[in-house]
NUTI-374222 format. One line per field, with one value per residue (C-alpha): residue number from 0; residue in one letter; z, x, y. Coordinates in nm, 2 decimals. Each point is the difference from the previous one (the first is absolute). Example, Ala and Ser with C-alpha at 12.3 -4.5 7.8 and 13.67 -1.06 7.14 Angstrom:
residues 2
i <- c(0;1)
aa <- c(A;S)
Z <- c(0.78;-0.07)
X <- c(1.23;0.14)
Y <- c(-0.45;0.34)
END
This chain:
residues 428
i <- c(0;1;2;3;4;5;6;7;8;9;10;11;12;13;14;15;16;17;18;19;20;21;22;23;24;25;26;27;28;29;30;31;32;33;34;35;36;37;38;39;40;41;42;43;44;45;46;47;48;49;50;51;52;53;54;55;56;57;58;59;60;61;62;63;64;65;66;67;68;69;70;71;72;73;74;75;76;77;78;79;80;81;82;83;84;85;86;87;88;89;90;91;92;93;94;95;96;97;98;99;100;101;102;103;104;105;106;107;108;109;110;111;112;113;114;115;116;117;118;119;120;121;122;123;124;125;126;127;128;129;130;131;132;133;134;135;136;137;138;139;140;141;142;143;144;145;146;147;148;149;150;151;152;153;154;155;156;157;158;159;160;161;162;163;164;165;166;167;168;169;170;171;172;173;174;175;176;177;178;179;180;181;182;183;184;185;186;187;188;189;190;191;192;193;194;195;196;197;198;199;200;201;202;203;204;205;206;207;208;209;210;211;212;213;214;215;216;217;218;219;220;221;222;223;224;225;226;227;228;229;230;231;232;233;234;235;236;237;238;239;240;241;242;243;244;245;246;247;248;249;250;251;252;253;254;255;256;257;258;259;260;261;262;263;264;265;266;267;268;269;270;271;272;273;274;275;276;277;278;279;280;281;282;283;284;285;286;287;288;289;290;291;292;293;294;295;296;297;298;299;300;301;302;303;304;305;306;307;308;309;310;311;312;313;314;315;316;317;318;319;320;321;322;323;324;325;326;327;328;329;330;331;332;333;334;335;336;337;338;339;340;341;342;343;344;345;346;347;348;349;350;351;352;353;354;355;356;357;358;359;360;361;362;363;364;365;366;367;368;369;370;371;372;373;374;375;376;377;378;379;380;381;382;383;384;385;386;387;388;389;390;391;392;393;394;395;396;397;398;399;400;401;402;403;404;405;406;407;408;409;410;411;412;413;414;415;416;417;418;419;420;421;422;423;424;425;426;427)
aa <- c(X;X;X;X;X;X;X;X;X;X;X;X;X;X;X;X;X;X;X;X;X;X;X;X;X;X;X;X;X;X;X;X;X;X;X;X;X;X;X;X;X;X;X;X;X;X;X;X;X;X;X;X;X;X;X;X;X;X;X;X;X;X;X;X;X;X;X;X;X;X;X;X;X;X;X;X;X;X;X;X;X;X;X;X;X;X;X;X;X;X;X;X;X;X;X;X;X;X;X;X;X;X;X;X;X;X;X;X;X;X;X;X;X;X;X;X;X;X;X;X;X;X;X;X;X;X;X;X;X;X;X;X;X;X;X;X;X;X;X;X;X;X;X;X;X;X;X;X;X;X;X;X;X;X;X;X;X;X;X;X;X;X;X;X;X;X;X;X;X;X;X;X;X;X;X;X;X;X;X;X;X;X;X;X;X;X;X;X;X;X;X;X;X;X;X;X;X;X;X;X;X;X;X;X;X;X;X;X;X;X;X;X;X;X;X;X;X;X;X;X;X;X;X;X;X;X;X;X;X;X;X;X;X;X;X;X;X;X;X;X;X;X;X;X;X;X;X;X;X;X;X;X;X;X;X;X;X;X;X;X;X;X;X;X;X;X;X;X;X;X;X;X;X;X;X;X;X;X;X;X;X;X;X;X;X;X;X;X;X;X;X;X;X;X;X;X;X;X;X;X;X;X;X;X;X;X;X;X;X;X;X;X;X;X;X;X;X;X;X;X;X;X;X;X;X;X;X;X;X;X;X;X;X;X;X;X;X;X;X;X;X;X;X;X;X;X;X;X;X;X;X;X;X;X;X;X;X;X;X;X;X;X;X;X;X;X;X;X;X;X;X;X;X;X;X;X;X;X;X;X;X;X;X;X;X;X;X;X;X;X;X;X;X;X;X;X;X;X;X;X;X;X;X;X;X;X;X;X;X;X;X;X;X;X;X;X;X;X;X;X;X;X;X;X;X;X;X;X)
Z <- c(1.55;0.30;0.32;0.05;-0.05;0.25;-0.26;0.10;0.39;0.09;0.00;0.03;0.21;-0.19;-0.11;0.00;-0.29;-0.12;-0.23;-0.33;-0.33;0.17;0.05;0.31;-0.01;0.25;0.22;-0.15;0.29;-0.31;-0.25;-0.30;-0.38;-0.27;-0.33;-0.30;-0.32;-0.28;-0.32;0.16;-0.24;0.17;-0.30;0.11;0.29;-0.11;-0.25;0.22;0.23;-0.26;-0.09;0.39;0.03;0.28;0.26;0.31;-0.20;-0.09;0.40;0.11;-0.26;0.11;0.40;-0.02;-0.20;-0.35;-0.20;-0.29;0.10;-0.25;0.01;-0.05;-0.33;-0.19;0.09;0.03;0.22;0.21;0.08;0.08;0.24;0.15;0.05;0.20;0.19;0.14;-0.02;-0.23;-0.40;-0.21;0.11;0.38;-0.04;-0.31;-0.24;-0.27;-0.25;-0.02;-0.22;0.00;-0.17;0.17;-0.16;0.20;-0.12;-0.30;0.12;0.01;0.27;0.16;0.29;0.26;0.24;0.36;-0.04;-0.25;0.26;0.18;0.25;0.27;-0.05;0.22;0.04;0.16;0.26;0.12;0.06;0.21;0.15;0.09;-0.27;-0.17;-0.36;-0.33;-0.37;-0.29;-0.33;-0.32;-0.20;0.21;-0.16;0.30;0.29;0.14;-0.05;0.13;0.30;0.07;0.35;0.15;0.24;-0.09;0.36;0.10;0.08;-0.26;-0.26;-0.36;-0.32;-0.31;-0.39;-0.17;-0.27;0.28;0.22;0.03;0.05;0.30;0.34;0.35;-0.01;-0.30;-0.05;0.39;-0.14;-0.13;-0.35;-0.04;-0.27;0.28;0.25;-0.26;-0.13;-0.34;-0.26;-0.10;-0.25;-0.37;-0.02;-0.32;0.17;0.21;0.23;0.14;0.09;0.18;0.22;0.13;0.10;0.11;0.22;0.10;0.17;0.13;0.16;0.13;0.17;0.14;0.07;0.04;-0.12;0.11;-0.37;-0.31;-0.36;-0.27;-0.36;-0.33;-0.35;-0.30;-0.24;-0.04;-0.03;-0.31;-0.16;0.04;-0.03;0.28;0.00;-0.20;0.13;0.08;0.18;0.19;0.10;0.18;0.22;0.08;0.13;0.22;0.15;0.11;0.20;0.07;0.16;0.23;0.13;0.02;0.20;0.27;0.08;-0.15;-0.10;-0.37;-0.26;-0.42;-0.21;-0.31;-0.11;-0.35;-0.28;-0.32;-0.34;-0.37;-0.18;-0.34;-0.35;-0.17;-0.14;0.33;-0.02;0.26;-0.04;0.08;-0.05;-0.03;0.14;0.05;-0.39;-0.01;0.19;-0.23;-0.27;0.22;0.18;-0.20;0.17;0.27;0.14;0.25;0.13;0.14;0.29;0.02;0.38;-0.06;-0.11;0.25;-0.03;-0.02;-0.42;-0.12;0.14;-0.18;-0.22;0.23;-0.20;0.24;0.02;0.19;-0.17;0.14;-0.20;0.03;-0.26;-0.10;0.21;-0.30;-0.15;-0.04;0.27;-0.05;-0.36;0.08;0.23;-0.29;-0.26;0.21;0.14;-0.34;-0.10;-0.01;0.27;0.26;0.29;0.16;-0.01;0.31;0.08;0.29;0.26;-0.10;0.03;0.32;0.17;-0.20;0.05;0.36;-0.18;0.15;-0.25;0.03;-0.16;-0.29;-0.33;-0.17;-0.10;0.05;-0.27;0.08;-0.26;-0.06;0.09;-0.30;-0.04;0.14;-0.01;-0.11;-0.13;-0.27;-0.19;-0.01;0.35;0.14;-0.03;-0.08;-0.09;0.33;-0.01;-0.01;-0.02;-0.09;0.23;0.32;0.22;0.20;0.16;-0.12;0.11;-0.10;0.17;0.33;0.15;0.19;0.27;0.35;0.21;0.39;0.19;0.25;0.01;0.03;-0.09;-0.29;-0.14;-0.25;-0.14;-0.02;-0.23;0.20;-0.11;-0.04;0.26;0.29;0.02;0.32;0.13;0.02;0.03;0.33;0.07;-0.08;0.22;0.33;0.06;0.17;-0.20;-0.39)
X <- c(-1.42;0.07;0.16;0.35;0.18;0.23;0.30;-0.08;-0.07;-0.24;-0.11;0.25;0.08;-0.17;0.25;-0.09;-0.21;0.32;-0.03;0.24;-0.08;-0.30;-0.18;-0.08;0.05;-0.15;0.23;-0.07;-0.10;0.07;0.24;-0.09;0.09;-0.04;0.06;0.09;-0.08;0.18;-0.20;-0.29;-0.27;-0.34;-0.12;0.34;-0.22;-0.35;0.11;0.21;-0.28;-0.24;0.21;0.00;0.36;-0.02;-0.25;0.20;-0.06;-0.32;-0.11;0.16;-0.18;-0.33;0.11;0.20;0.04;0.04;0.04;0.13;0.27;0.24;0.38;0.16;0.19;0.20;-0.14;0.34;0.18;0.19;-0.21;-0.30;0.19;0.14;-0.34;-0.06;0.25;-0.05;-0.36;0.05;-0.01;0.34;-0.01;0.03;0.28;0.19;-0.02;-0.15;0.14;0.25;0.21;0.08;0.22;0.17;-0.04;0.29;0.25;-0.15;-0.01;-0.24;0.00;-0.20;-0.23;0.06;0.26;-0.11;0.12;-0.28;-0.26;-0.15;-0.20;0.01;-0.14;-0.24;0.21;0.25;-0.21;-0.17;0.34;0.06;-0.32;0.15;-0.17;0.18;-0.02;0.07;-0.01;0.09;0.01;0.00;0.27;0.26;-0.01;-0.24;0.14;0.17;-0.21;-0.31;0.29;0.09;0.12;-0.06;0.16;0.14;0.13;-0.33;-0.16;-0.19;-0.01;0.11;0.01;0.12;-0.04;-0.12;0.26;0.31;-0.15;0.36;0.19;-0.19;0.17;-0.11;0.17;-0.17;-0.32;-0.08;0.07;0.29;-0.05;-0.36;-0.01;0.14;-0.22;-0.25;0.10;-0.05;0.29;0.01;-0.28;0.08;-0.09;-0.22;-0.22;-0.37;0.23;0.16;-0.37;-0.03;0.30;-0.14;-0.34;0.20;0.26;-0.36;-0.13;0.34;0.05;-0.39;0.05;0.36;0.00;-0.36;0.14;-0.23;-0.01;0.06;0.03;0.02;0.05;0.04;0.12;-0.24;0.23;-0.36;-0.22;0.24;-0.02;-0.35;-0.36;-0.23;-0.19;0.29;0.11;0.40;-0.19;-0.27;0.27;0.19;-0.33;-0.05;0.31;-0.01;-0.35;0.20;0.19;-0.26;-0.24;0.30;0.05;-0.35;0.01;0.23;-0.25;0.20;-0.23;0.13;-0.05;0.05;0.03;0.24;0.22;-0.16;-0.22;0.17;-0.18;0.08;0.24;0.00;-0.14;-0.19;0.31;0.13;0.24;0.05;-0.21;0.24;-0.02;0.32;0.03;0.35;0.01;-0.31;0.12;0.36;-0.22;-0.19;0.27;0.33;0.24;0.17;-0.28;-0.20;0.02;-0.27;0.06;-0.22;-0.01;-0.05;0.35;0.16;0.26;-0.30;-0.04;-0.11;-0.27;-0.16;0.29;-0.05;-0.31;-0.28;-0.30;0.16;0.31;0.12;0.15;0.22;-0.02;0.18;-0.09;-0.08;-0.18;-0.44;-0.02;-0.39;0.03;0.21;-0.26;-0.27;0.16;0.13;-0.37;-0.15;0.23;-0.19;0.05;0.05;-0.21;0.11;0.26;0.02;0.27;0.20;-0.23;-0.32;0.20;0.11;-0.31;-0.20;0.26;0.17;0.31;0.31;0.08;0.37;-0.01;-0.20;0.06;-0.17;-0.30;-0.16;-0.15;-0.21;-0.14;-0.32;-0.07;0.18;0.26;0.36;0.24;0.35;0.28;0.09;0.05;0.36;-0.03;-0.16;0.12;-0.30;0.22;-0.10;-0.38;-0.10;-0.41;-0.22;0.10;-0.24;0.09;-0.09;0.07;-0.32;-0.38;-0.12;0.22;-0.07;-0.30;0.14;-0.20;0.03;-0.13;0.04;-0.07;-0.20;-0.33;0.06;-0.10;0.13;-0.06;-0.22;0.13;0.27;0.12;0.16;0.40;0.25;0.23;-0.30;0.13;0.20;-0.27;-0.27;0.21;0.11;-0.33;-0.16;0.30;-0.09;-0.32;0.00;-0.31;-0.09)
Y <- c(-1.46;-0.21;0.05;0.09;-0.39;-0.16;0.11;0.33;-0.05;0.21;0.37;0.33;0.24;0.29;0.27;0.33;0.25;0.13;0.33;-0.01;0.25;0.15;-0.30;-0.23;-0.37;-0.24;-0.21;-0.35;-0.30;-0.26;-0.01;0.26;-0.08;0.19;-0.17;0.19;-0.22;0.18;0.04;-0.13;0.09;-0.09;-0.23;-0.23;-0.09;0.02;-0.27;-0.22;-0.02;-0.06;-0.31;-0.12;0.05;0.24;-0.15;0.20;0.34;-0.07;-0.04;0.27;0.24;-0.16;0.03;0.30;0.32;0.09;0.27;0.16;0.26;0.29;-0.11;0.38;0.14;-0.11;-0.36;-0.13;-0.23;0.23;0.32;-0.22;-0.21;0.27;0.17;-0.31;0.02;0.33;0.04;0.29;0.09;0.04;0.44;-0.11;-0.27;0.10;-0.33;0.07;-0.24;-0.30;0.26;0.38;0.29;0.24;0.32;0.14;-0.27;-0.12;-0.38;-0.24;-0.21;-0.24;0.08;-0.32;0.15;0.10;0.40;0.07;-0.13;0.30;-0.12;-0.30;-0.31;-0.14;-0.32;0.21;0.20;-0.29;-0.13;0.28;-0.07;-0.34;-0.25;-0.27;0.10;-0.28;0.12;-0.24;0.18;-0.25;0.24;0.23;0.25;0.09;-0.12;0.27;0.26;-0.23;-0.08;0.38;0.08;-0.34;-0.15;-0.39;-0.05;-0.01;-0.31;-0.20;0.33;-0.08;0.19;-0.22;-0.10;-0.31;0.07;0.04;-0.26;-0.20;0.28;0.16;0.07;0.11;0.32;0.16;-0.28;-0.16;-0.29;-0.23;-0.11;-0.05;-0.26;-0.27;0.18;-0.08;-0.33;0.11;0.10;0.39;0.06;0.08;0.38;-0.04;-0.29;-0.08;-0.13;0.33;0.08;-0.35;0.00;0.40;-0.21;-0.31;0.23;0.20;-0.38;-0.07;0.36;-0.02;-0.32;0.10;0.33;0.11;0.36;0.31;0.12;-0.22;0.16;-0.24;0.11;-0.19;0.05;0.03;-0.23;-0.23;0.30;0.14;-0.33;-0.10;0.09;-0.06;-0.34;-0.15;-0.36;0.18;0.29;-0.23;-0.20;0.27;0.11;-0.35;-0.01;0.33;-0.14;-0.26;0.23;0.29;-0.33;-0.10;0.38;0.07;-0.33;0.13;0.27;0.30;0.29;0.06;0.26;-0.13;0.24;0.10;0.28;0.01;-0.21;-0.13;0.07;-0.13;0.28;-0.18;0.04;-0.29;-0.19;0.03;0.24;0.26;0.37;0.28;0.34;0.15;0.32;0.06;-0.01;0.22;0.23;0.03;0.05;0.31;0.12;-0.05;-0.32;0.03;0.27;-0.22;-0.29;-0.27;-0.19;-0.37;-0.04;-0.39;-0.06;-0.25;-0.28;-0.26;0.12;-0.34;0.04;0.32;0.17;0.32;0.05;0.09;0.22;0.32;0.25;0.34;0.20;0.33;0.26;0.35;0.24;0.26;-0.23;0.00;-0.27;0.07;-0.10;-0.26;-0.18;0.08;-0.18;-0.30;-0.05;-0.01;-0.30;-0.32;-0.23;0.25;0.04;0.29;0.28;0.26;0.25;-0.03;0.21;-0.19;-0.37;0.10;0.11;-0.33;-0.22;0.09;0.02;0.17;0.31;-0.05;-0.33;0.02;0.20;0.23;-0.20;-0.32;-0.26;-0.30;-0.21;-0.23;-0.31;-0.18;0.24;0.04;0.31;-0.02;0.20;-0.09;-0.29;-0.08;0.11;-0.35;-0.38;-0.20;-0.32;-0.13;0.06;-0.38;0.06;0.28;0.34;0.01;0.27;0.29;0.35;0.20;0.06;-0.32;-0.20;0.23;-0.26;-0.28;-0.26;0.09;-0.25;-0.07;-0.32;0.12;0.23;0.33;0.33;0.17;0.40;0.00;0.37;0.13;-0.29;-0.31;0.00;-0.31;0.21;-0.05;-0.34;0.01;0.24;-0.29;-0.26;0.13;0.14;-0.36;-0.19;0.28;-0.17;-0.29;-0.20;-0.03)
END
């Protein structure tokens, strides 16, 4: 890490330790970045390394910190970014899936608008503090709950998608269509690319701006597709060394870590391995009696089929739920079945949002509901995907030296934490 550049002028004013969900952040004296590689399973940069394709990474793990660290549950895309964003697990802030059921109204809806966020983000109460804040989310389905209560007027903060890059505007983004701000056209949604232009608009925004606090986060469209140490995968973590080396090079303190891993889901002709527990659960309970809920369920289903590793499900309330969780654990393929009390004191789950149970499965193992019930037509490659246990380890490494808890375990959502903590002290 060298000294702050001449893009970036030279040192802050430091803000003030601000205090947001119960935890104090350090006012940063350089720019602090926390990077959010989605899917990131730790192998995709053990082996891209091995293959000298990430020279910048590799220094910085030498010269600075790294660690393994427990992204939180369901190891999906929304809950785990919004852990990182406010410091907190899914009980504090609310998210605890890209998808939910309203027991009261029967609907199923999805889980990316700002009223079902329940705590601040600390983006917006260092705002308050008076930092310059930038986000750039790969999909937006997370934009505006990553951008809650901020302030666009204010000078040099941004908050803005990849995928609605050209049609961004000061008012509700900071910054008129970011594709021209950019020079680069808006990024197919099912592309590397929408991860390049968040690094690329990360640079841009670094050398411009020289924001406070920097959140970049990326889509796992590569990680879904392929295996670690494959020449497609490779390729992508060459390409974000590129940018991590140019960042690092402006002397920001930064923080990589993911929101999840990625494992195969697949059976040996490559076809997906579901259990199917909606139709189980017919078969138990009668039709119509219960009804599962697969929190990974987005608008991005190319990528997975809304088959991942994590299912809630709500049953009759007459029913043996104890019996129910018996015979549902014994089926092959499934890791773990808990009631609702256990998952939320495990998990940090909010009790209100999750049903009656909760199912994760193993390693090579998805949970579905039933067959007719998912479109596979697009599935392209063998399933990878995510949203148990075993996709819960992910890399968290900073660029700088510092000192890191050994117990209790180290979490994806202490990103900001030492990111700022790293950028308050004025050497590395």
């Amino acid at each position: 890490m060298t000294a702050l550049s001449e893009d970036t002028d030279s040192t802050m004013a430091q803000l003030p330790t601000i205090e947001v969900n119960q935890r104090n952040y350090p006012g940063p004296v350089v720019p602090a970045i926390a990077i959010c590689l989605d899917g990131c399973e730790p192998a995709y940069l053990d082996e891209a390394i091995a293959a000298g394709l990430m020279p910048n990474l590799k220094r910085i793990r030498e010269n600075g910190t790294d660690r393994l660290a427990h992204s939180v549950i369901p190891s999906f895309t929304n809950p785990n970014n919004l852990s990182i964003a406010t410091g907190q697990p899914p009980s504090v802030h609310g998210i605890c899936g890209n998808y939910l059921y309203d027991p009261d109204t029967g609907e199923e809806v999805m889980m990316n608008d700002v009223r079902f966020l329940r705590a601040p983000t600390i983006f917006s109460r260092f705002q308050k503090a008076g930092a310059t804040i930038a986000i750039v989310t790969a999909k937006d389905k997370l934009r505006a709950l990553l951008g809650a209560e901020l302030k666009m007027e204010a000078a040099g903060t941004c908050c803005f998608s990849a995928e609605k890059s050209a049609s961004t505007t000061q008012a509700e983004h900071g910054l008129d269509n970011a594709s021209n701000w950019l020079g680069v056209p808006q990024p197919e949604v099912y592309s590397a690319d929408l991860s390049e232009f968040v690094f690329a608009a990360g640079v841009k925004l670094l050398k411009e701006r020289k924001p406070d606090l920097m959140y970049l986060t990326t889509t796992d469209y590569i990680q879904h597709k392929h295996a670690p140490g494959t020449p497609d995968a490779n390729s992508f973590y060459e390409m974000f060394d590129k940018y991590l080396g140019e960042l690092d090079n402006m002397g920001a303190a930064i923080v990589t870590t993911a929101d999840h891993g990625m494992k195969p889901k697949h059976k040996a002709d490559g076809s997906p391995d579901v259990i199917y527990v909606q139709t189980i659960l017919d078969n138990l309970l009668g039709a119509g009696n219960s009804r599962v809920i697969l929190p990974i369920t987005d608008p991005y289903v190319v990528h997975h089929g809304a088959l991942g590793g994590f299912a809630t499900a709500y049953l009759p309330a007459d029913c043996d739920h104890t019996d129910i969780v018996s015979k549902l654990a014994a089926l092959d393929g499934m890791l773990l079945v808990v009631d609702k009390p256990t998952a939320v004191e495990r998990f940090k789950l909010p009790a209100d949002r999750i049903g009656d149970i909760v199912m994760i499965s193993d390693e090579t193992v998805v949970i579905g509901t039933s067959e007719e019930g998912h479109d596979l037509a697009a599935l392209k490659e063998p399933l990878r995907s995510h949203g148990g246990l075993t996709e819960q380890v992910v890399p968290f490494i900073v660029n700088r030296k510092i000192d890191l808890p050994g117990a209790p375990e180290l979490n994806n959502f202490d990103a900001i934490f030492y990111a700022t903590t790293a950028a308050s002290q004025t050497s590395s």
